[in-house]
N, C-alpha and C positions, 0 to 999 in steps of 0.2 A: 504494500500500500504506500501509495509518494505522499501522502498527507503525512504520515509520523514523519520524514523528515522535514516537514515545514515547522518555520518556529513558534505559530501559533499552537502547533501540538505539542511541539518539545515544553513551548512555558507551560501549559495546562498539564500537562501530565510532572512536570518539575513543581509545580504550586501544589498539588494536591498530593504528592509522595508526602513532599513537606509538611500539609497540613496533616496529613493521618500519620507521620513520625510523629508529631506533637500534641497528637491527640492520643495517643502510646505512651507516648511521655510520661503528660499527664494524667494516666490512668482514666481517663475519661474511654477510650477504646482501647480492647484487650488486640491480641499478636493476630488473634484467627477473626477479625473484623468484629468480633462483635460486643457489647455492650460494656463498658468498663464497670468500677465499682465508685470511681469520683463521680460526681453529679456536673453536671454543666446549667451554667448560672446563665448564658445570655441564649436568646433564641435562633440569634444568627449561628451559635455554635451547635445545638442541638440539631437546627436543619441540616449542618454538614455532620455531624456525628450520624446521625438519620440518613444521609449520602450511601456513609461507607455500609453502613450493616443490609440498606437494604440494598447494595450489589454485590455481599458479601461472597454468593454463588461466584459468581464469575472473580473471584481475588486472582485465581492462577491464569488467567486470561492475560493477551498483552495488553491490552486496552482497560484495564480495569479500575485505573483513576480518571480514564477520558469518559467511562460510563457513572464513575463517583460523582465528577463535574457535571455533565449533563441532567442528571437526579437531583442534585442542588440548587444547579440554576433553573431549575421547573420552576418551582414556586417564584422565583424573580418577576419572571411574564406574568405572572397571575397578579402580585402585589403591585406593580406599575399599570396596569388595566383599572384596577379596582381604585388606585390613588386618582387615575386621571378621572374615573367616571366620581368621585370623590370632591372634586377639584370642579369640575360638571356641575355637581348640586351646590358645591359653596356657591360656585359664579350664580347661579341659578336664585339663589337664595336673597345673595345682593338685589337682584333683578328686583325680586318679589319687595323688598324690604324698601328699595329704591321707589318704588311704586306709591308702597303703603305709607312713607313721608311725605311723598309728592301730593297724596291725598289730604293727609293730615294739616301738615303744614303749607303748603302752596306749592315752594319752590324750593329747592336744596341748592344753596351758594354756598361760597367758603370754602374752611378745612372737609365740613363732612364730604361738599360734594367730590373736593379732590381723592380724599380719602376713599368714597366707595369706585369713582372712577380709575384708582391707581390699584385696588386690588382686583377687581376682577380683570383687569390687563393681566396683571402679575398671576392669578389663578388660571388664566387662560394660559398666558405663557407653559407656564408649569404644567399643565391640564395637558397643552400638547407634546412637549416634552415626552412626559413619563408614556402619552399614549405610544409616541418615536420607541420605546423597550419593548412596547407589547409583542403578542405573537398572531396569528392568523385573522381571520375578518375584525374581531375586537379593533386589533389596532388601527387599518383601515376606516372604522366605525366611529372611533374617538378621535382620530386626526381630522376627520369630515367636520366632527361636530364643534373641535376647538379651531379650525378651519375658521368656519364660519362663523364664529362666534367673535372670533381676530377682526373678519374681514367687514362685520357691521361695525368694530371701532373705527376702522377707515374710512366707509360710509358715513359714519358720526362725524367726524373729524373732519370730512369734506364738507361738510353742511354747514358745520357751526362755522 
């Protein structure tokens, strides 16, 4: 296979030896992959502790920390979907709340109006961003929708 010698696989398979020596280390993962007797305190180290055990099958295989990586970084694509569509309802929520003072009170000047006009840019930004990590129609689905969420500030901004 000519992909092991590219250096995208040599770093990924060099990263993740090193993480499961040091997860050996420290007793958090035993020799034969699986579950050590130290507890693991942060959640990003449980997902990769959770990596190695479950492709614990396949340890004697040569690919067997590029299938550790791939197991890890599942959950990645799912948590930047869920951030963007996250980031979706904050902006969304402005909207709403923008509306509801508009009602109340007349007109929104000042800091407030700067203020809700400066974050849902920055939530959109952000919004398409994270959706840029995701993986199949999702991401497509959320770059659409912070897309065009972008493109009515430009519209905005042409008008006034």
């Amino acid at each position: 296979m000519n992909d092991r010698k590219k250096k995208p696989y040599k770093e990924t398979v060099r990263t993740m030896k090193f993480l499961g020596e040091m997860l050996i280390k420290s007793k958090q993962l035993n020799e034969d992959f699986s579950q050590g007797p130290e507890p693991i305190r942060t959640e990003a180290g449980r997902r990769l502790l959770f990596a190695f055990i479950l492709q614990r099958d396949r340890r004697e295989e040569e690919d067997f920390y590029l299938y550790a990586a791939q197991e890890w970084m599942k959950d990645v694509y799912k948590q930047s979907i869920r951030a963007s569509i996250l980031f979706f309802f904050l902006n969304f929520s402005l909207y709403i709340s923008a509306i509801g003072l508009t009602r109340v009170v007349g007109e929104i000047e000042g800091i407030p109006a700067l203020l809700l006009f400066t974050l849902s840019i920055l939530f959109s930004f952000l919004g398409f961003y994270l959706a840029l990590l995701g993986k199949n129609w999702k991401k497509g689905a959320m770059i659409g929708i912070h897309a065009i969420i972008l493109y009515q500030f430009t519209y905005f901004l042409n008008v006034i």
